[in-house]
N, C-alpha and C positions, 0 to 999 in steps of 0.2 A: 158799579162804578166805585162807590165806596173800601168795596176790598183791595183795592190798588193802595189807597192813603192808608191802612192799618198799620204799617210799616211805620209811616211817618206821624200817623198818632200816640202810638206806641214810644216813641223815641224823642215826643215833646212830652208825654207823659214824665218819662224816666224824666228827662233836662230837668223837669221842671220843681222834683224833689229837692230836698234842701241838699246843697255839699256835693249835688254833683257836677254844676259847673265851675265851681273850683276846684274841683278835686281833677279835673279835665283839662283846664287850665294849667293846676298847676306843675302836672305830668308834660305837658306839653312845652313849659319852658326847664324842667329840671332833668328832661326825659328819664332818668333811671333814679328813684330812691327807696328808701325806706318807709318804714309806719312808723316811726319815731320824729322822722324829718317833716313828716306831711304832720303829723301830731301837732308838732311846733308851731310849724310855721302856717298854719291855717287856725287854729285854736280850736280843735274838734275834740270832741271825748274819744277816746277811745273804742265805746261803745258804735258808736254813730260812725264814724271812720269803716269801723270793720266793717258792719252794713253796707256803706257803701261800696265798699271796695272788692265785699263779694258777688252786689248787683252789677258795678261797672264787667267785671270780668265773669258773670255768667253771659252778659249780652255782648261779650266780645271786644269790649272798648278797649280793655286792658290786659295787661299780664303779668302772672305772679312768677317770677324768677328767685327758685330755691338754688344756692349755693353749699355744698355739703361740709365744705374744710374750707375756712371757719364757717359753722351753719350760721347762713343770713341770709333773708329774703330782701329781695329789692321789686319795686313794681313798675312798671312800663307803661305807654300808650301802645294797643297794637293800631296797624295799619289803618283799620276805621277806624280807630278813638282818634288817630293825627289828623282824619282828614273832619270829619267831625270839629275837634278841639280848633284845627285852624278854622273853619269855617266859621264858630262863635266869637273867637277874635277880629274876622273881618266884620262883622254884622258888629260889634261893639266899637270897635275903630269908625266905620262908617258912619255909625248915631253921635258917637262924640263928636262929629267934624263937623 
């Protein structure tokens, strides 16, 4: 019975590190930016940012979009990270009300 839930222990595990429900969030209201922009505007080291931002996109939440002329990456929500990232925003919306 318990091997049904690993999926979803797994995936509160991940939430429950630091910077990643912001970092989910804030994909989800800027949908496309940089590591410069998310640098700023969340006050993350550099260090800790990259970390995460190679867990979210080995588990699929995210995606890294290389641009070759002018070289710049920008990073994304993939399709589970949106549905995911909205579902966190409904559960926060609902506890604040």
């Amino acid at each position: 019975m318990l091997q049904g839930y690993n999926i979803l222990f797994e995936l509160m595990e991940t939430l429950g590190k630091k910077w990643v429900v912001p970092l989910l969030i804030f994909l989800l209201f800027y949908e496309k930016t940089n590591f410069s922009q998310m640098k700023k505007q969340l006050k993350v080291t550099s260090r800790a940012l990259s970390k995460k931002l190679k867990l979210l996109e080995a588990l699929g939440l995210i995606e890294k979009i290389a641009i070759d002329k002018p070289k710049k990456v920008f990073y994304s929500l993939s399709d589970k990270g949106k549905g995911i990232s909205q579902i966190l925003l409904k559960v926060a919306t609902n506890i604040s009300n």
